[in-house]
C-alpha positions in Angstrom: -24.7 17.8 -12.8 -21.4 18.7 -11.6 -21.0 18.7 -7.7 -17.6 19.5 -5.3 -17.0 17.4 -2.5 -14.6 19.2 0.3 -13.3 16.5 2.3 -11.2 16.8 5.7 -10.0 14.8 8.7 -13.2 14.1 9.9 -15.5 16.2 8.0 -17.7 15.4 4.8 -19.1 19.1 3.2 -20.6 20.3 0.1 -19.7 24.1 -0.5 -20.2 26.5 -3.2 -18.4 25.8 -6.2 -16.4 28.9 -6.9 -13.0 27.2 -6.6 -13.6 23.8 -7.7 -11.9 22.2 -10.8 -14.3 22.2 -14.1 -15.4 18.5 -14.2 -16.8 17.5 -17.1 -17.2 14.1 -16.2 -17.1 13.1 -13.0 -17.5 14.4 -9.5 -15.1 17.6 -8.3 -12.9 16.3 -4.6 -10.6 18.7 -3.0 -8.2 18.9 0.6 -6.5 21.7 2.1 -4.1 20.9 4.3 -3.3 23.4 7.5 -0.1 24.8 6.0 -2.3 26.3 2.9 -1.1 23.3 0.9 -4.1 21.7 -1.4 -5.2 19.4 -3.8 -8.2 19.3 -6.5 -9.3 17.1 -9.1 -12.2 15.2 -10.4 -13.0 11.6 -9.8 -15.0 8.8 -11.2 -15.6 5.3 -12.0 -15.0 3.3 -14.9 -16.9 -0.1 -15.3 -13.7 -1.4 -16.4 -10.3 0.4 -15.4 -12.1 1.7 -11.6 -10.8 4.8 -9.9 -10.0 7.5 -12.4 -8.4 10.9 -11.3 -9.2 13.9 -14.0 -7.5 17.6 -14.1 -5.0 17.2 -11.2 -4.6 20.1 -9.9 -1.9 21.1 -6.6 -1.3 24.5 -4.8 1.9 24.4 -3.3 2.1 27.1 0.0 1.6 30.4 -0.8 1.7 29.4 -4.7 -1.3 29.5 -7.2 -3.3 26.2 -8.2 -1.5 24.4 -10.8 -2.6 21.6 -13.1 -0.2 18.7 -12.8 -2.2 15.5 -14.7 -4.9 15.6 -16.9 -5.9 12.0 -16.2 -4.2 8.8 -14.0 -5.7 5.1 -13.5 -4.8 1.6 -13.1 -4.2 0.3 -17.0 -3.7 -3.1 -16.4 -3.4 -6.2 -14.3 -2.1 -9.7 -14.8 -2.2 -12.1 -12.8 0.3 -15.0 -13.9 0.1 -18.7 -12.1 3.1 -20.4 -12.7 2.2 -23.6 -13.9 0.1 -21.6 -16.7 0.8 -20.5 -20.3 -1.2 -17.3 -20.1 -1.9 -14.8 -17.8 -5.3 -13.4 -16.7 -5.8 -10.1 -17.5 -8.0 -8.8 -14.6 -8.9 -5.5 -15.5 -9.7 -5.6 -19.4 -11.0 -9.3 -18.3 -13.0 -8.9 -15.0 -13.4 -5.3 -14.5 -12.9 -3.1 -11.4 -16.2 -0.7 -11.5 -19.5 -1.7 -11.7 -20.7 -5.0 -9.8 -17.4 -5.6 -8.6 -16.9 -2.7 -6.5 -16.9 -3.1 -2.9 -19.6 -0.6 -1.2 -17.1 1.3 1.8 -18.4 1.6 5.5 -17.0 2.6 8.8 -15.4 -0.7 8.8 -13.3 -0.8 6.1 -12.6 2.9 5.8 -10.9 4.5 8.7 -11.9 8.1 7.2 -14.6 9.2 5.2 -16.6 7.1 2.4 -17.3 9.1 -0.6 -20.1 8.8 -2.9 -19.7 9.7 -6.4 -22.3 10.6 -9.1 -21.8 6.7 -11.1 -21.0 4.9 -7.6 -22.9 5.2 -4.4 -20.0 5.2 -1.2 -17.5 3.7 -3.3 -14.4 5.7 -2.4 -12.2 6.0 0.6 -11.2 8.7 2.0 -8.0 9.5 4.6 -6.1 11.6 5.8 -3.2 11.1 8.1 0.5 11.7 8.8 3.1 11.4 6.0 5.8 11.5 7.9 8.9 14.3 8.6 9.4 16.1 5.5 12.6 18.0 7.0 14.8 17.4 10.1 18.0 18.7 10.4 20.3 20.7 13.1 18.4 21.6 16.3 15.7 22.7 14.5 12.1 21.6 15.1 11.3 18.6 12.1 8.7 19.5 9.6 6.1 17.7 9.4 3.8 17.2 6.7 0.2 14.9 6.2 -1.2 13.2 3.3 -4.4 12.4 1.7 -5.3 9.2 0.3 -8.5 8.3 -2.0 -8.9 4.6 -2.5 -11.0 1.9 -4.7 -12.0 -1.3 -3.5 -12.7 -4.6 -5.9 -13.5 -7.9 -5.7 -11.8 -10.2 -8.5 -12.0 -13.8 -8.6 -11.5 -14.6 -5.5 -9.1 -11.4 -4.4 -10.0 -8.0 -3.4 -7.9 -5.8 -5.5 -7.4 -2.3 -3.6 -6.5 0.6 -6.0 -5.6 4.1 -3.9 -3.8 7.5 -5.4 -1.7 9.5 -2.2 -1.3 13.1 -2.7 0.9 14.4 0.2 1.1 18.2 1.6 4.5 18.8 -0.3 2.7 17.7 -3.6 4.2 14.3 -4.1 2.0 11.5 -6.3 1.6 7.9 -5.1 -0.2 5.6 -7.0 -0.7 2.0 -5.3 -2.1 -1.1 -5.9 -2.7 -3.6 -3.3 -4.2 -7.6 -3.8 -5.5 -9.6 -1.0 -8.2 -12.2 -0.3 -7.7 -16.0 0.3 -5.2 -18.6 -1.8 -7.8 -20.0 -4.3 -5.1 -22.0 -7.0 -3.2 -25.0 -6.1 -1.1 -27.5 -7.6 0.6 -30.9 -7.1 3.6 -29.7 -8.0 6.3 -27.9 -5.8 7.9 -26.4 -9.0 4.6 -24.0 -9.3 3.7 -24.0 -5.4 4.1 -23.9 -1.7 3.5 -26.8 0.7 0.4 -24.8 3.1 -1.1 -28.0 4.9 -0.9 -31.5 5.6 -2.3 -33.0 2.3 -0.3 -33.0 -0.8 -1.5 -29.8 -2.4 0.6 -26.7 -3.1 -0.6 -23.4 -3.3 0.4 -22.0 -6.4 3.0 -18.8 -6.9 2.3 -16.5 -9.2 3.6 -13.0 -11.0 1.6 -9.8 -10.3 1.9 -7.1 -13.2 0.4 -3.9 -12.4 0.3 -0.8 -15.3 -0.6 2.5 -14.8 -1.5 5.1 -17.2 -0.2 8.7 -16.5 -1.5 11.7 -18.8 0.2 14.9 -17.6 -0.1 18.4 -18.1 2.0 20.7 -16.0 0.6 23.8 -15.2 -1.6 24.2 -18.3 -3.5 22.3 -20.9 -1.0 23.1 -23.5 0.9 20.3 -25.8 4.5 21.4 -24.7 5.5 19.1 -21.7 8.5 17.4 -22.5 10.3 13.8 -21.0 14.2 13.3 -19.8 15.7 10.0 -18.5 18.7 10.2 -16.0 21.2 7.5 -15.5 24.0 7.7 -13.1 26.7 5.6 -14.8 29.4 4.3 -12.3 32.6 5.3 -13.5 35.4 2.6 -12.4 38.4 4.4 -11.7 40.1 5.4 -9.1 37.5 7.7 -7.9 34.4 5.7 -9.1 32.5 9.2 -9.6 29.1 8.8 -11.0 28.0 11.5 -12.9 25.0 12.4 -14.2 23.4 12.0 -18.0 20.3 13.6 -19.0 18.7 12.1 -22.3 15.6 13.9 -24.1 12.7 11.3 -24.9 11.2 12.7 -28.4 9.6 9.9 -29.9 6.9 6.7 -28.1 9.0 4.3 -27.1 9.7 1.7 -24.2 12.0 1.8 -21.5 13.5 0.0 -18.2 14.4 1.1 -15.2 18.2 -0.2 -15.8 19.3 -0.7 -11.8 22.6 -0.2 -11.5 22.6 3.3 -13.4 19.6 4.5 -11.2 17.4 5.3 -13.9 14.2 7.6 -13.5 11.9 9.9 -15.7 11.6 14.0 -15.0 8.7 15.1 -16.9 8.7 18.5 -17.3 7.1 22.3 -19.0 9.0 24.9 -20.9 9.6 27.0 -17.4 11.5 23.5 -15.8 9.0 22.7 -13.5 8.0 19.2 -13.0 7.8 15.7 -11.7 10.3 13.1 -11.4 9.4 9.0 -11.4 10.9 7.3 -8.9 11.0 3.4 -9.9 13.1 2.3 -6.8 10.4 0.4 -5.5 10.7 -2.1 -8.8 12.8 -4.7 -8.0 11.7 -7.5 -10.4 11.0 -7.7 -14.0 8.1 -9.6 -16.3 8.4 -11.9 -18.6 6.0 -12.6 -21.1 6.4 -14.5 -25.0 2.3 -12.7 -25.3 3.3 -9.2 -24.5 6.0 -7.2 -25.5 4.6 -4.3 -23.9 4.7 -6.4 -20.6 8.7 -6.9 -20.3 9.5 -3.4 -20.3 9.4 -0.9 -17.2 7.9 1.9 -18.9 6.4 2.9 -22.0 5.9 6.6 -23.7 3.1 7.6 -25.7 1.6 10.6 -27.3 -1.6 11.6 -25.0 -4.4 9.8 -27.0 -7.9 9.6 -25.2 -9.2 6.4 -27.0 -5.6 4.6 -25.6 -7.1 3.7 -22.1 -5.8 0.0 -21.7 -2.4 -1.8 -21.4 -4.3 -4.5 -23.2 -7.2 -5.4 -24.9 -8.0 -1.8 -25.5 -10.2 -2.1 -28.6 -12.2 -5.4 -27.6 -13.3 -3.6 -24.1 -14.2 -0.3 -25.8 -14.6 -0.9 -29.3 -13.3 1.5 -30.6 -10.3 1.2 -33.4 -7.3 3.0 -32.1 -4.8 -0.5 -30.8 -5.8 -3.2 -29.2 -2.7 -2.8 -26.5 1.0 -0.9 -25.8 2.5 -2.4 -28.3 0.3 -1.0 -31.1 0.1 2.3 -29.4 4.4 2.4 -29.1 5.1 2.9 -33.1 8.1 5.8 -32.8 5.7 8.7 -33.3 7.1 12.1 -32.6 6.1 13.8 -28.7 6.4 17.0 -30.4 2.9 19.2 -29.7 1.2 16.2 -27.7 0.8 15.6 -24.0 3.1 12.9 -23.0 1.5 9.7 -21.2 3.6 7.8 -19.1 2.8 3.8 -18.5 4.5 2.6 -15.8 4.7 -1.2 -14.7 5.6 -3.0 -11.3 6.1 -6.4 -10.7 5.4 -8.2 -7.5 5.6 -12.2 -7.0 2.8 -14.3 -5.2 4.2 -16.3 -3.3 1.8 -18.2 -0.5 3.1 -19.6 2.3 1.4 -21.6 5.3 1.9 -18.8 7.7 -0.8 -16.7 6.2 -2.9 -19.9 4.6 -5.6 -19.7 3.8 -5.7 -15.9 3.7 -2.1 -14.5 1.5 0.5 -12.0 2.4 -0.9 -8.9 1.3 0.7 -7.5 -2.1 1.6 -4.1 -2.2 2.6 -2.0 -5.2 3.3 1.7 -4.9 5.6 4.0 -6.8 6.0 7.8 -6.2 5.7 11.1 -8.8 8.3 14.0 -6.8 7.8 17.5 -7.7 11.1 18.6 -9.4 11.9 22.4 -8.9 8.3 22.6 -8.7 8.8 26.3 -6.9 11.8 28.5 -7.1 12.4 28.0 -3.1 10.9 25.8 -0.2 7.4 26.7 0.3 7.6 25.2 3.9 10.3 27.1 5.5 13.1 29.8 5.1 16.3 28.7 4.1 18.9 30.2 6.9 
């Protein structure tokens, strides 16, 4: 039985359905914010992947409801000690939903704890500040909040927090956060950090995170398209950098390529759409397993039975590629739904400040609406 969740600062309510989101699967959310803004969608949680957002949908001020994603989750992440050869694979390995979720409570949710259909007070639920969203002249700033919904896991030994921020002005940000208490050591200091007196080391590692990304701007239909921008420095006497747009037609892999400011506008027939914004991704993987796992991004035509990064067909069982690199085989994006993967690195790195507990590792990347409306929907333009 589907049900709708309203959720505010503050407030938990169940209303009538009349505006809610259909929800197949999964329990309908929504927030409005004070300056009309809102957001619905549908949640639920997978035994393996976690937190999984369904039929995204914004309303920008005094604009209509518009779909944005059809589906976004954590794909993938692996966790790589340094003095190993392989790397452990904690979602298609361990699992995020079931018996490892962590049951919220006032104590570890500063808002409201949400239960949902498949898991009782699983989700947390915030909302707070986002910041100025405009400030310029003598002119009062603009001010905006944002509303977070957030997954807590245990893994071996870590607590692996997965949250989705959906701010007034209709920006997307998808983060992953690992903490918990140093559990691997080593006797080398090529693979690990001095943390006490004795002669172990505390062993670094490499953190890959993968999201998966199934959009659809403003309807269901099959014709949202992908461009990649670079901003080549040229070196003359100027050093001008203009702009080059390149349409994606066909799955393939790419990388964020630093120095050209590379990002991804994903967008419908009418222009209106969403821009990825990798600057937080400073470092790259390396991997001689995963091919998939050394590139930034990868594109694929929206396929339902493609939910994992990796070991896709040995968690579901179903034959449609085991991981990215059987999904990515140059097929056309023509008349399918383009999904986005999109990977961030972080490194582990322990250190005896924070012994025995680590630094807390945070991954979070943002989706921008690009010429979403025709004109600012949170102030006139003098």
């Amino acid at each position: 039985m589907r049900r709708l969740l309203l959720l505010s600062a503050g407030l938990l309510l169940l209303p009538n359905l009349a505006n809610a989101v259909d929800c197949d699967i999964g329990d309908a959310l929504t927030h409005s914010f004070s300056s009309g803004a809102s957001w619905q969608m549908c949640a639920r949680v997978d035994d393996t992947h976690g937190l999984e957002l369904q039929s995204i949908h914004y309303r920008a001020p005094g604009d209509s409801l518009r779909s944005v994603l059809s589906s976004i989750h954590l794909a993938e992440a692996l966790l790589h000690y340094h003095e190993d050869s392989n790397a452990i694979a904690l979602i298609s390995e361990q699992g995020l939903g079931g018996a490892a979720i962590n049951t919220q409570s006032s104590a570890t949710c500063t808002g409201n704890t949400v239960s949902l259909a498949n898991a009782s007070s699983a989700l947390c639920s915030v909302v707070e500040p986002a910041g100025i969203l405009a400030k310029y002249g003598n002119r009062q700033a603009i001010h905006a909040d944002k509303w977070t919904l957030s997954l807590s896991s245990t893994v071996p030994t870590f607590n692996l927090s997965t949250s989705i921020t959906f701010t007034e002005d209709g920006r997307i940000e998808p983060s992953s956060e690992l903490s918990g208490r140093v559990s691997r050591f080593t006797d080398s200091a090529d693979f690990g950090n001095r943390v006490d007196s004795t002669n172990r080391y505390a062993s670094r590692a490499t953190l890959l995170y993968t999201w998966r990304m199934d959009f659809a701007l403003n309807t269901a239909d099959a014709n949202d398209r992908v461009e990649e921008f670079d901003y080549t420095i040229s070196f003359g006497a100027s050093e001008q950098r203009p702009m080059t747009i390149t349409s994606l037609d066909v799955e393939t892999f790419r990388d964020v390529e630093r120095n050209r400011f590379r990002g991804w506008r994903i967008l419908d027939p009418n222009g209106s759409g969403y821009y990825l914004d990798p600057q937080n991704n400073g470092y790259s993987y390396v991997s001689r397993d995963y091919n998939w796992a050394q590139f930034d991004l990868a594109i694929t035509r929206s396929n339902d039975c493609e939910r994992l990064a990796l070991n896709n067909e040995a968690t579901s069982g179903v034959a449609c590629g085991e991981s990215l690199d059987d999904y990515v085989n140059g097929e056309s994006l023509n008349g399918a739904r383009p999904t986005l993967w999109f990977s961030i690195t972080r490194l582990f790195n322990p250190n005896r400040a924070d012994f025995p507990a680590i630094q807390t590792l945070d991954a979070t990347f943002e989706l921008l609406p690009f010429d979403w409306t025709s004109t600012s929907p949170f102030e006139v333009i003098q």
